[in-house]
gemmi code that builds the backbone of each chain (N, CA, C; Angstrom):
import gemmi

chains = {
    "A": [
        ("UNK", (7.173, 20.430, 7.640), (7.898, 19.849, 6.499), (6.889, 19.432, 5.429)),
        ("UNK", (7.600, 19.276, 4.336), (6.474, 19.129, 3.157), (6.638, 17.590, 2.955)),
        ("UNK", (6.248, 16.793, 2.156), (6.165, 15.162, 2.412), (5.288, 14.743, 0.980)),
        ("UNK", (5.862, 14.326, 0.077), (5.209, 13.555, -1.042), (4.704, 12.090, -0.724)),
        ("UNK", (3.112, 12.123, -0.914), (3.187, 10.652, -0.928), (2.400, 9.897, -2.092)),
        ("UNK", (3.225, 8.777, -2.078), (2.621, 7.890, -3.305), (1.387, 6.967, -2.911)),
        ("UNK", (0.700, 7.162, -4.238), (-0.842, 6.179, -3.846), (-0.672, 5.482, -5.157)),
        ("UNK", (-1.790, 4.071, -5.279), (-1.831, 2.972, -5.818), (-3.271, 2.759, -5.382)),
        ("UNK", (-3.646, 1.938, -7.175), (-4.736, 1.319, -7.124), (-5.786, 2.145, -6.526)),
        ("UNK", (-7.176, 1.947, -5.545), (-7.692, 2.360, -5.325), (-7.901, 3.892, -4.950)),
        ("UNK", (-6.317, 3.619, -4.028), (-5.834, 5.067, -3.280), (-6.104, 6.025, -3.977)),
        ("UNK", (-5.007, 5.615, -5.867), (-4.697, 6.619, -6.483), (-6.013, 7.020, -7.237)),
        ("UNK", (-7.047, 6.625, -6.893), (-8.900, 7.171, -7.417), (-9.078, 7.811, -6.683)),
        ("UNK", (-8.869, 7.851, -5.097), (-9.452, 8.600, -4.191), (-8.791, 9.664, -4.298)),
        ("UNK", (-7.214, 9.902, -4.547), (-6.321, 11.171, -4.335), (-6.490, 11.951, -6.181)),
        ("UNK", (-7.248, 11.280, -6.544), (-7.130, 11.502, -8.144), (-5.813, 12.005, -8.781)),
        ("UNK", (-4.723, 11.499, -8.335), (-3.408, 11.136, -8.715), (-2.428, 10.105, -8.300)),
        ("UNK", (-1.104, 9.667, -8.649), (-0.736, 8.935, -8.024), (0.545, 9.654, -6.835)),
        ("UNK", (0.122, 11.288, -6.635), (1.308, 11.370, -6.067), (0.711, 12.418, -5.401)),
        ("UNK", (0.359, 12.876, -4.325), (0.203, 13.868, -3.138), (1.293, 14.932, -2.108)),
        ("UNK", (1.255, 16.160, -2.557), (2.015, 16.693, -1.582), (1.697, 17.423, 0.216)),
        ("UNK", (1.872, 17.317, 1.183), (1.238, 17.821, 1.894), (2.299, 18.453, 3.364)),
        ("UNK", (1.938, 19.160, 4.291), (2.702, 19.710, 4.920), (2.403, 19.541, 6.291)),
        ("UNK", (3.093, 19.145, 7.459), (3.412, 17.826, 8.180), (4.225, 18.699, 9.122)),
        ("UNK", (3.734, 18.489, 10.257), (4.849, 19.318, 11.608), (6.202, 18.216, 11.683)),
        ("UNK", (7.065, 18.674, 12.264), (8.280, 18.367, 11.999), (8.698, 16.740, 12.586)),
        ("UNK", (7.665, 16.716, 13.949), (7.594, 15.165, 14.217), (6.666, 14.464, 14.052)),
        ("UNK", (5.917, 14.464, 12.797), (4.634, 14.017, 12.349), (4.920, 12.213, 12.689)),
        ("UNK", (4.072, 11.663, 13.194), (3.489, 10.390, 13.166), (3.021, 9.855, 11.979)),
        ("UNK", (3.399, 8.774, 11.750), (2.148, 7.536, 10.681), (0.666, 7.635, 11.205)),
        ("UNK", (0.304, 8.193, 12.339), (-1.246, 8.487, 12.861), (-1.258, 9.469, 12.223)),
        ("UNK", (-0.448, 10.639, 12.504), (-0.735, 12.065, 12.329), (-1.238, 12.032, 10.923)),
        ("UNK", (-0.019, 11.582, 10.080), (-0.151, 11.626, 8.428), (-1.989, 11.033, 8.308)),
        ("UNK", (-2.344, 9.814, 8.949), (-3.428, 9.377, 8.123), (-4.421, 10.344, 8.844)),
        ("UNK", (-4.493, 10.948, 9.678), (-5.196, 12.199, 10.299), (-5.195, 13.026, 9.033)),
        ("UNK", (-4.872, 13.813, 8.792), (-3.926, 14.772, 8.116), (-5.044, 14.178, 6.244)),
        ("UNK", (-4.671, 12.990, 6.225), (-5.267, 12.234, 4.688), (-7.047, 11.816, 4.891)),
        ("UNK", (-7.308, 11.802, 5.658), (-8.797, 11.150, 6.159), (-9.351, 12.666, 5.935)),
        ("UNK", (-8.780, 14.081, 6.492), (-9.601, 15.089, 6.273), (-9.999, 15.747, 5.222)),
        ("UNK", (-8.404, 15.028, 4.531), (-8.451, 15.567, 2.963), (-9.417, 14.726, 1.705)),
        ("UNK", (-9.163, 13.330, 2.273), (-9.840, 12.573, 1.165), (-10.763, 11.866, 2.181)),
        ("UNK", (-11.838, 12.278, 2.325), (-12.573, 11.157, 3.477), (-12.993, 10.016, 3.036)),
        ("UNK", (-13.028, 9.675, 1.518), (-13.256, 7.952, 0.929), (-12.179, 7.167, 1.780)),
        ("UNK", (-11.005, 7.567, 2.180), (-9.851, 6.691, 2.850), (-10.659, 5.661, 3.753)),
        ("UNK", (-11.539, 6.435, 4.518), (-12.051, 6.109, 5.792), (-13.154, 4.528, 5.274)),
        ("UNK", (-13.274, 4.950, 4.178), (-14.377, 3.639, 3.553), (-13.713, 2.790, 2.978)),
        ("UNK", (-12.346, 1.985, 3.170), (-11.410, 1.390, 3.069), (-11.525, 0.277, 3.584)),
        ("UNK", (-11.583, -0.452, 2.985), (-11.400, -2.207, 4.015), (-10.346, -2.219, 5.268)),
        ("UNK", (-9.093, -1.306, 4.770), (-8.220, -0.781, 5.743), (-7.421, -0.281, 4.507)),
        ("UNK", (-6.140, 0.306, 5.423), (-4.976, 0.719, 4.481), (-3.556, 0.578, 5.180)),
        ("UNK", (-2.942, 0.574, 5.041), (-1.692, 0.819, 5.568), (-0.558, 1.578, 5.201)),
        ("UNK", (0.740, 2.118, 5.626), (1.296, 3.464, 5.388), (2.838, 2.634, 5.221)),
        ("UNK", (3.325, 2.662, 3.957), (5.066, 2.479, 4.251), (5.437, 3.613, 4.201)),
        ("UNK", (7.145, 3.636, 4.450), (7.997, 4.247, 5.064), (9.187, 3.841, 4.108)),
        ("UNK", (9.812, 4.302, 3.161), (10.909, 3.756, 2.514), (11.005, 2.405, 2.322)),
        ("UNK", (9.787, 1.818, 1.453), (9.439, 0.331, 0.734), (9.479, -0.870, 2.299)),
        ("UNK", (8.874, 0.081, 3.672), (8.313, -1.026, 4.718), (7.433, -0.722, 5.316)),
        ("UNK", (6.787, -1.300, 5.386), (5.298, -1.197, 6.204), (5.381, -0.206, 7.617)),
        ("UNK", (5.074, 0.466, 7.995), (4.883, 1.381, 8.975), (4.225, 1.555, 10.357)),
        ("UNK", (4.733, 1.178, 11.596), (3.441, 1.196, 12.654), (2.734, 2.916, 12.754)),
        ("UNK", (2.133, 2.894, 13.365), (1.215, 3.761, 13.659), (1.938, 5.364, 14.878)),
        ("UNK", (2.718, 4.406, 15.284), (3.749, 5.777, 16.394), (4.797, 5.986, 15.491)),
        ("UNK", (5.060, 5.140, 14.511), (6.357, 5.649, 13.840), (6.533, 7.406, 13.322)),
        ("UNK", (8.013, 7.296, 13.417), (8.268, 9.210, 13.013), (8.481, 9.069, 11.361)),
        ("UNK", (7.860, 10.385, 10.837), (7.729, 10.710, 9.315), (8.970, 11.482, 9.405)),
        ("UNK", (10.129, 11.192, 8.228), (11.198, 12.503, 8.063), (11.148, 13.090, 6.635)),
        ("UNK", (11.650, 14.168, 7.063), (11.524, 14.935, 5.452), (12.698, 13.887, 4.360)),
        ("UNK", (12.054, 13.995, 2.958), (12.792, 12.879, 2.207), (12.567, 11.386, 2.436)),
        ("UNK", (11.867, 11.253, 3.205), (11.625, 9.500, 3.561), (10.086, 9.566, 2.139)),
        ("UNK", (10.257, 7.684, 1.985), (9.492, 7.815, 0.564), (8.199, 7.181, 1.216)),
        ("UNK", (6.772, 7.761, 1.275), (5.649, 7.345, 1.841), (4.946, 6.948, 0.174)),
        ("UNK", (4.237, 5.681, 0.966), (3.336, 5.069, 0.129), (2.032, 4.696, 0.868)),
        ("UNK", (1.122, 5.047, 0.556), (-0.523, 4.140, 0.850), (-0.599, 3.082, 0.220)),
        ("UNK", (-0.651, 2.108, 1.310), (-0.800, 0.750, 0.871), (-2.377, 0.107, 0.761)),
        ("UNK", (-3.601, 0.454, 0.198), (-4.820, -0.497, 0.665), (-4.419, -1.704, 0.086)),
        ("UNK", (-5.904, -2.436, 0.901), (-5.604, -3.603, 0.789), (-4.978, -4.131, -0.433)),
        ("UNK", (-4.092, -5.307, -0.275), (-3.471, -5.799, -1.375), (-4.191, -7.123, -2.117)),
        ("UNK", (-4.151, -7.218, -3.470), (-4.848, -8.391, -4.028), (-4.250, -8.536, -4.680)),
        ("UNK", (-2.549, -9.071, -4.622), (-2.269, -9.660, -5.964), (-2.237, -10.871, -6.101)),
        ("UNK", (-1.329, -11.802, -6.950), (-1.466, -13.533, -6.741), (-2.472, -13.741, -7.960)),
    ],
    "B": [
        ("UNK", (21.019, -13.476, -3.501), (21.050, -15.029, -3.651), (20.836, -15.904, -4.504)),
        ("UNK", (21.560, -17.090, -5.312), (21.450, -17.453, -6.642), (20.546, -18.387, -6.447)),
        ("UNK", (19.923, -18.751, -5.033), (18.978, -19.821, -4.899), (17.369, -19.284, -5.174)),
        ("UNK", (17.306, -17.878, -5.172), (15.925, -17.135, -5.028), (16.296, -16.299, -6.135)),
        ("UNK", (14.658, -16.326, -7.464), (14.829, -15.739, -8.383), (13.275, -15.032, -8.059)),
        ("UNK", (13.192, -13.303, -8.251), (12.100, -12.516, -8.152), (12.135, -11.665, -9.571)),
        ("UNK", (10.694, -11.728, -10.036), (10.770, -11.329, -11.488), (9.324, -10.588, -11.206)),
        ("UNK", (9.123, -9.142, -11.212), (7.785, -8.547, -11.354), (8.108, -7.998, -13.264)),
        ("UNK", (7.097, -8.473, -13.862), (7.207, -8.444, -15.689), (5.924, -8.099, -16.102)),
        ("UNK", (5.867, -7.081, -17.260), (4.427, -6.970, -17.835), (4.667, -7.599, -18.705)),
        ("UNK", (5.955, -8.535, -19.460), (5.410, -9.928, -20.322), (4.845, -10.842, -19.823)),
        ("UNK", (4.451, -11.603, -20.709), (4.096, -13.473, -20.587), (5.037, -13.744, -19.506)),
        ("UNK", (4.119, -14.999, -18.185), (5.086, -15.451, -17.575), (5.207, -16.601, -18.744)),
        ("UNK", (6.139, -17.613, -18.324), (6.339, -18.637, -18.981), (7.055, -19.805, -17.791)),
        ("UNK", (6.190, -20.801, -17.947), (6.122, -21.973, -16.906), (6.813, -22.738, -17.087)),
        ("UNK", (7.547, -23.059, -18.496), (8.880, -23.894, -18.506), (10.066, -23.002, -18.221)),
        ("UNK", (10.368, -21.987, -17.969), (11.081, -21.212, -17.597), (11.523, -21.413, -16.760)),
        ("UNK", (10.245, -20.934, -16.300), (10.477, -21.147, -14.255), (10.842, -23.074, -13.515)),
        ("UNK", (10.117, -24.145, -14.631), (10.705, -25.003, -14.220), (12.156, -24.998, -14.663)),
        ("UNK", (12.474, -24.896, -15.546), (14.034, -24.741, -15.845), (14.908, -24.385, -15.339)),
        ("UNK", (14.278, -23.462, -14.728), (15.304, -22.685, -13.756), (15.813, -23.783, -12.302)),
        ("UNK", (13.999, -23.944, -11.608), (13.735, -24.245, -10.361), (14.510, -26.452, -10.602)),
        ("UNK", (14.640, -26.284, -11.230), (14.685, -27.864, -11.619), (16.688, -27.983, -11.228)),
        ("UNK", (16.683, -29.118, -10.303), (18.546, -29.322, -9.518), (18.851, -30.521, -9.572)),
        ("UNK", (19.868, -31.265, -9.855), (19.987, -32.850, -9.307), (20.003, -33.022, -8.598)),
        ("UNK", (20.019, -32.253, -7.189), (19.908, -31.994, -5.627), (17.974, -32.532, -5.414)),
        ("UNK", (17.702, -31.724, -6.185), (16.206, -31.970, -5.866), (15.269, -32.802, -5.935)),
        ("UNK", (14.542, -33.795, -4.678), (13.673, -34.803, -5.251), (12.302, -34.754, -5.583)),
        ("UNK", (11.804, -33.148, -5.637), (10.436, -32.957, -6.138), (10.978, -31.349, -6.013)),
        ("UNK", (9.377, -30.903, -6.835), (9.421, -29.731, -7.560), (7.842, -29.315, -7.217)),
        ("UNK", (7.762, -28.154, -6.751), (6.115, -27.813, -6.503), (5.963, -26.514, -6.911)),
        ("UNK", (5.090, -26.518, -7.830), (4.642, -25.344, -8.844), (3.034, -24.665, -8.880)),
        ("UNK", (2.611, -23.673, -8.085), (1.596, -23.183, -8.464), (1.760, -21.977, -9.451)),
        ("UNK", (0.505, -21.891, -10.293), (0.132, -21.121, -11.654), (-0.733, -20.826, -10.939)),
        ("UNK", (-0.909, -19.362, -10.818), (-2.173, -18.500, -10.597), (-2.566, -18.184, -12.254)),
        ("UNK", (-4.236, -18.386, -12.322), (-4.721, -17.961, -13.739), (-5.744, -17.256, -13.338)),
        ("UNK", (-6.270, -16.319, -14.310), (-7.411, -15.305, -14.335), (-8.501, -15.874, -14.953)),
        ("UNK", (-9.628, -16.106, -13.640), (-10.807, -16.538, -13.923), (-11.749, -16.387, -14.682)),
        ("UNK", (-12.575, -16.321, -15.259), (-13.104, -16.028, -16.016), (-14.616, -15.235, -15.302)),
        ("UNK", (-14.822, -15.767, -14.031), (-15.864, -14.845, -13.254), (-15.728, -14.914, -11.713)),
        ("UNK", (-16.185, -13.928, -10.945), (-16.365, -13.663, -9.737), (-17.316, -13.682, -9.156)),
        ("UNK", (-17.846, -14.746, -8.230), (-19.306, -14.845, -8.060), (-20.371, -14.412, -8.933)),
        ("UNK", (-20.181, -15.266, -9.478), (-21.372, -15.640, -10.882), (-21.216, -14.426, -11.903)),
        ("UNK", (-20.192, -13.589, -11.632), (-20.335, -12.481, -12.788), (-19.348, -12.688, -13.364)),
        ("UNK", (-19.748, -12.346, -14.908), (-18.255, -12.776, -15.839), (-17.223, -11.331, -15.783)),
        ("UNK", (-15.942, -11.735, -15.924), (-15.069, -10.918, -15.622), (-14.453, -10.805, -17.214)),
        ("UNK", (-14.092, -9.752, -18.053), (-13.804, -9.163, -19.238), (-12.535, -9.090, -19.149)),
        ("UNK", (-11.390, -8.899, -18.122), (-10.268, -8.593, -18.167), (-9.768, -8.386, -16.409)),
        ("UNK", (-8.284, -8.311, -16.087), (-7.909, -7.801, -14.841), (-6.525, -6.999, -14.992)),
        ("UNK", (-6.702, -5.834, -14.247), (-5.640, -4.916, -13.875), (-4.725, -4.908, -12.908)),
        ("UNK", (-3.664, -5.184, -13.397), (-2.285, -5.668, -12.251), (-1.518, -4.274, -11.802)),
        ("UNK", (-1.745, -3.734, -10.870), (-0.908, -2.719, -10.382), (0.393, -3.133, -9.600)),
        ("UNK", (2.036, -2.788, -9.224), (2.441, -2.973, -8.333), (3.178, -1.658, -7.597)),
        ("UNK", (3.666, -1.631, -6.529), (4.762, -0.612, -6.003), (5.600, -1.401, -6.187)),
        ("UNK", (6.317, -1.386, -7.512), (7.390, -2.111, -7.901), (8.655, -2.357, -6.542)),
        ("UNK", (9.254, -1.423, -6.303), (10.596, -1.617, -5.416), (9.845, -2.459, -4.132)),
        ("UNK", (8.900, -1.960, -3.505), (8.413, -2.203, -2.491), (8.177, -4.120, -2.862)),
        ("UNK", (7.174, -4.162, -3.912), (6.629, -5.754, -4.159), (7.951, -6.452, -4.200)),
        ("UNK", (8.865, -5.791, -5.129), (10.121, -6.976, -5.248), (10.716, -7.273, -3.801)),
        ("UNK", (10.827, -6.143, -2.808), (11.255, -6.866, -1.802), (10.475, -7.683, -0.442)),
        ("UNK", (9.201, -7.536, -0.784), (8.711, -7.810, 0.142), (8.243, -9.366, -0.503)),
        ("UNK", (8.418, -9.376, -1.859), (8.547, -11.273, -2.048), (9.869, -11.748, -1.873)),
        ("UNK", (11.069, -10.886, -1.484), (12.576, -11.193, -1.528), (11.997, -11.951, 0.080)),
        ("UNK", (11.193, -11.022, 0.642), (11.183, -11.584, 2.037), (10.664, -12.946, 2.661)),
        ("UNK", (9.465, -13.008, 1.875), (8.599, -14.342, 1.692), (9.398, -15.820, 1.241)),
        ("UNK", (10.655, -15.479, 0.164), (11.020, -16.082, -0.309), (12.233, -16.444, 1.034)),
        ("UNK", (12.788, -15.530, 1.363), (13.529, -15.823, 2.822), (12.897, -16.477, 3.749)),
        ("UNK", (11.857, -16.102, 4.096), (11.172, -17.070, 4.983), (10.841, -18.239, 4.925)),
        ("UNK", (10.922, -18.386, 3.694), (10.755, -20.131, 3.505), (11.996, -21.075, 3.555)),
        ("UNK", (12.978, -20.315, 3.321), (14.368, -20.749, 3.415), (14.831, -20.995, 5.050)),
        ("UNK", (13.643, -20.284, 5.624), (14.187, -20.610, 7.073), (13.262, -21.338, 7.567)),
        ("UNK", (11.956, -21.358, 7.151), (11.069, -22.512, 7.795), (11.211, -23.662, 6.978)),
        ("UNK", (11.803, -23.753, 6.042), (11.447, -25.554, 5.518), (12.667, -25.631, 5.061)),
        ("UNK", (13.236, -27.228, 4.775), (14.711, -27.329, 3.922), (14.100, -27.386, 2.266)),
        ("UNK", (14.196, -26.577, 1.871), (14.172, -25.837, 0.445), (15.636, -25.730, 0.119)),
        ("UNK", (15.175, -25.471, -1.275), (16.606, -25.615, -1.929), (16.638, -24.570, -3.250)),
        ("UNK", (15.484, -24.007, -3.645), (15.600, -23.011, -4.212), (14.057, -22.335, -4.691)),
        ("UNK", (13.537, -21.162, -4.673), (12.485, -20.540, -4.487), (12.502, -19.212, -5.838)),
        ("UNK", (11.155, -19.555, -6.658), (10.931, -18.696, -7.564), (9.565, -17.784, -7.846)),
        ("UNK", (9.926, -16.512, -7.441), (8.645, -15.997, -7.514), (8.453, -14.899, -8.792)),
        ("UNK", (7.392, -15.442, -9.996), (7.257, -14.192, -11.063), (5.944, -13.684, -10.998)),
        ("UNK", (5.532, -12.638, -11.016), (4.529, -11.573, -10.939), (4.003, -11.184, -11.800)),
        ("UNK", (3.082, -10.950, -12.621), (2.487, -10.223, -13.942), (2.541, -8.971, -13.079)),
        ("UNK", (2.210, -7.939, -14.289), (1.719, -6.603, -14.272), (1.210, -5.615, -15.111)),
        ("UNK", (0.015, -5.105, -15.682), (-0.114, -4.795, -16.470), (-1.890, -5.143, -16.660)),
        ("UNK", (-2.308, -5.459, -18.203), (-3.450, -5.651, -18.071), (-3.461, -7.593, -18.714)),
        ("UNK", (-4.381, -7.632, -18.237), (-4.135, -9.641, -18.485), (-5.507, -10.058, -18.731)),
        ("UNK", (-5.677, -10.845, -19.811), (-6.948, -11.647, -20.171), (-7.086, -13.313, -19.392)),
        ("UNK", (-8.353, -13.275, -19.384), (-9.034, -14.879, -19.071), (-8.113, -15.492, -19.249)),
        ("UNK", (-7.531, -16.615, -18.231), (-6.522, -17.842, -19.106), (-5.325, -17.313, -18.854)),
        ("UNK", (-4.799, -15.931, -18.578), (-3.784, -15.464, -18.817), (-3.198, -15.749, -17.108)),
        ("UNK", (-1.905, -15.810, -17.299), (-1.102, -16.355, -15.631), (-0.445, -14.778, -14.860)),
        ("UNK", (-1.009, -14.298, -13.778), (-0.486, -13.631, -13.080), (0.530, -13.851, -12.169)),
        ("UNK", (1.016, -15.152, -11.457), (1.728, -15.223, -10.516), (2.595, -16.975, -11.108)),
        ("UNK", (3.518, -16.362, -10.867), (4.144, -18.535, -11.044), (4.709, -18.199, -9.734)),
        ("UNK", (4.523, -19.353, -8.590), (5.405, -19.710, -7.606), (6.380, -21.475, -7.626)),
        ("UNK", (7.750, -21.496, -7.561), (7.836, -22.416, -7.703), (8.909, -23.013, -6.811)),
        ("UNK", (9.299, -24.284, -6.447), (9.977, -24.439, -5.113), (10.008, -25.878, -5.656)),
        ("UNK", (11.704, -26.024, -4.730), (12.554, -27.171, -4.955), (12.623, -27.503, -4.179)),
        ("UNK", (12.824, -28.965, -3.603), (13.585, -29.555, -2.161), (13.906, -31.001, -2.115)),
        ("UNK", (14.404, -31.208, -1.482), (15.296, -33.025, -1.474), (13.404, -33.534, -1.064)),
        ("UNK", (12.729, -33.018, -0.489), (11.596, -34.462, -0.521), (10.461, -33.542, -0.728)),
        ("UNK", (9.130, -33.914, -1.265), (7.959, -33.238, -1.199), (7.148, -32.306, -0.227)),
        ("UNK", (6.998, -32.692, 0.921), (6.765, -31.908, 1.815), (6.788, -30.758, 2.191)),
        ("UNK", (8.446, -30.733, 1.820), (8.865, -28.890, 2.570), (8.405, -28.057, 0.950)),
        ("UNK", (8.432, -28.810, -0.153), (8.456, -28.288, -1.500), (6.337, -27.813, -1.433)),
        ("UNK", (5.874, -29.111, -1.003), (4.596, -28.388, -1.280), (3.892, -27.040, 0.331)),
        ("UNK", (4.476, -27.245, 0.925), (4.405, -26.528, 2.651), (4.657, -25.298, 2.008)),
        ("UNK", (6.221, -25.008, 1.699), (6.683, -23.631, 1.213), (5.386, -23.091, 0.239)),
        ("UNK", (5.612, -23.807, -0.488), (4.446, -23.302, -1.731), (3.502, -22.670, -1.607)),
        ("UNK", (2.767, -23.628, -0.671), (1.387, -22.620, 0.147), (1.575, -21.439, 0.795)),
        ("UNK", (2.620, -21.684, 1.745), (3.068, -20.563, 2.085), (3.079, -19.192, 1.545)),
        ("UNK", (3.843, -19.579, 0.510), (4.779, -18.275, -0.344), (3.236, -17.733, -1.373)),
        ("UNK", (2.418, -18.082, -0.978), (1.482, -17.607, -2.004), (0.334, -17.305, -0.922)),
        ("UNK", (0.203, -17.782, -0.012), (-1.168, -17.298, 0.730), (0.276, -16.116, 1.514)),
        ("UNK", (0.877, -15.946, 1.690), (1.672, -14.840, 1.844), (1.855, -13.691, 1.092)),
        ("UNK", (1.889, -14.210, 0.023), (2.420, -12.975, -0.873), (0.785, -12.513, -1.401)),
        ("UNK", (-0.645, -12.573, -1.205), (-1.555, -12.299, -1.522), (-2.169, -11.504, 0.104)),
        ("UNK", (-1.211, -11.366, 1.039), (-1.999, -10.800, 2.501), (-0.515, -9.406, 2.116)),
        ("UNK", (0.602, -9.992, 1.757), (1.708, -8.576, 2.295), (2.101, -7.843, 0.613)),
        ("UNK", (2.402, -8.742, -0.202), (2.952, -7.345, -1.528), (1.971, -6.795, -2.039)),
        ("UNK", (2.535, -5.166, -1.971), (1.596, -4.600, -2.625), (1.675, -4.630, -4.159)),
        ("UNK", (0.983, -5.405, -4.538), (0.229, -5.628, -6.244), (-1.434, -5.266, -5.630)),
        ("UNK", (-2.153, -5.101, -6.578), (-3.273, -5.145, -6.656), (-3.858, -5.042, -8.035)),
        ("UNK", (-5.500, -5.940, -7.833), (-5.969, -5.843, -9.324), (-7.279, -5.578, -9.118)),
        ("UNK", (-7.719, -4.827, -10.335), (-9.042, -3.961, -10.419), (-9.716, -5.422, -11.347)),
        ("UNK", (-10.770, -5.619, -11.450), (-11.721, -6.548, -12.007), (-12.556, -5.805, -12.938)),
        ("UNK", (-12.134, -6.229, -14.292), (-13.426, -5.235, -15.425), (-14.718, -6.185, -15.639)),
        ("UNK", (-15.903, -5.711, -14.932), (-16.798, -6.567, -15.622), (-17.611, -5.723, -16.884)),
        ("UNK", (-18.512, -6.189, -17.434), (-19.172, -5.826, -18.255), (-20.151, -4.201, -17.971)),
        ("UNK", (-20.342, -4.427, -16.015), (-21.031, -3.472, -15.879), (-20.145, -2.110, -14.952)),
        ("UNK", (-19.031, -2.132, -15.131), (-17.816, -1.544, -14.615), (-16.912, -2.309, -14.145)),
        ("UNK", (-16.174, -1.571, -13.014), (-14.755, -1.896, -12.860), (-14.305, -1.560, -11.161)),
        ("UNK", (-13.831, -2.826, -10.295), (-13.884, -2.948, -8.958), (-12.400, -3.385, -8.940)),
        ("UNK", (-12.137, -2.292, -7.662), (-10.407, -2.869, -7.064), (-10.946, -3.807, -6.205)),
        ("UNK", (-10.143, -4.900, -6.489), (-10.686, -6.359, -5.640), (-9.956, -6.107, -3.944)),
        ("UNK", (-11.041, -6.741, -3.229), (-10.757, -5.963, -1.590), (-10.828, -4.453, -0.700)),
        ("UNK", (-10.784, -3.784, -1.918), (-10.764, -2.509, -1.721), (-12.090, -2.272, -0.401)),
        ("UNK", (-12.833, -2.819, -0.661), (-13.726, -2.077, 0.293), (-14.510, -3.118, 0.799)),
        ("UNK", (-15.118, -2.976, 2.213), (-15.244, -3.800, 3.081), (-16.972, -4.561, 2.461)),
    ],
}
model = gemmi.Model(1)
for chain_id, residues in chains.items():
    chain = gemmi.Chain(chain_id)
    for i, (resn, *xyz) in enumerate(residues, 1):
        res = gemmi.Residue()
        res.name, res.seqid = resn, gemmi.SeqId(i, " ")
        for name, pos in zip(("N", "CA", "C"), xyz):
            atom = gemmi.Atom()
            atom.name, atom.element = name, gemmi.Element(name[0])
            atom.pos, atom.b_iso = gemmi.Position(*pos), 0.0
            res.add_atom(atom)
        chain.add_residue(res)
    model.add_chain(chain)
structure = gemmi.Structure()
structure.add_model(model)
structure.setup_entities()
């Protein structure tokens, strides 16, 4: 399946856009995906951390990716 | 909920606003933090700051913060506004503000809702100094 995802802030320097398309076996993981993003952009990996939503919620790591679900890269957050 | 007001804005916040709003005859104190933009970051002067958000995502994940305080303290009404955009020295990125029949739960929440909302919504801001330009936290 194909899978758009949105980046922010730092992310969107590393992906040098704010919007990524990429193609994802049919029961792709929140691991798989950042597998999948670490090979493509390896700055990810030099990240304080990051984290992955899932339709505007934070994401564990076994969770399932579906086609049409809205992914975002979350690094760290600094607002306030 | 008419007790919780969430405002992410690339205008001016404005602090009588938000008391205006947050202000009840129910209420016997009022606790208000103003986040302002420093003027430097460990000893380096800072020129300006860049407010990014995932809009849908930030609004609800302070909808949530703002719930949570409604269930840990007796509060009585909870206001969270957000800058976004680009913001000078002096200039206010965040108003948090909170009502309650006695001080306590009003200044408790407060802390809360702000050392919260700086670990979970995604906003983020880049720092312009004179000798470039750093996403704050970004990297270890």
């Amino acid at each position: 399946m194909k899978i758009n995802v949105l980046a922010f802030g730092v992310t969107k320097e590393i992906f040098g856009s704010s919007l990524v398309s990429l193609e994802l076996t049919n029961d792709a993981t929140i691991y798989n995906l950042k597998y999948v993003l670490e090979q493509q952009y390896p700055r990810l990996k030099q990240l304080a951390s990051y984290m992955v939503a899932v339709n505007n919620e934070y994401a564990l790591p076994g969770d399932t990716i579906h086609e049409r679900d809205e992914i975002a890269i979350i690094p760290p957050v600094s607002g306030g | 909920m008419n007790n919780i007001q969430i405002l992410l804005s690339t205008e001016t916040l404005d602090t009588q606003t938000c008391i205006d709003w947050i202000m009840s005859p129910e209420s016997g104190g009022i606790d208000v933090f103003i986040g302002t933009v420093r003027n430097a970051t460990k000893g380096k002067a800072v020129l300006k700051l860049d407010f990014e958000a995932y809009e849908p995502m930030a609004f609800s994940e302070m909808e949530k913060i703002a719930k949570q305080a409604f269930e840990k303290w007796p509060v009585q009404k909870v206001l969270i506004h957000h800058r976004t955009g680009t913001l000078q020295v002096g200039e206010i990125p965040v108003i948090i503000a909170v009502s309650a029949a006695h001080r306590d739960a009003a200044f408790e929440a407060c802390r809360y809702i702000i050392d919260t909302l700086k670990q979970t919504v995604p906003i983020w801001k880049k720092e312009a100094f004179e000798d470039g330009e750093v996403w704050v936290a970004a990297h270890p």
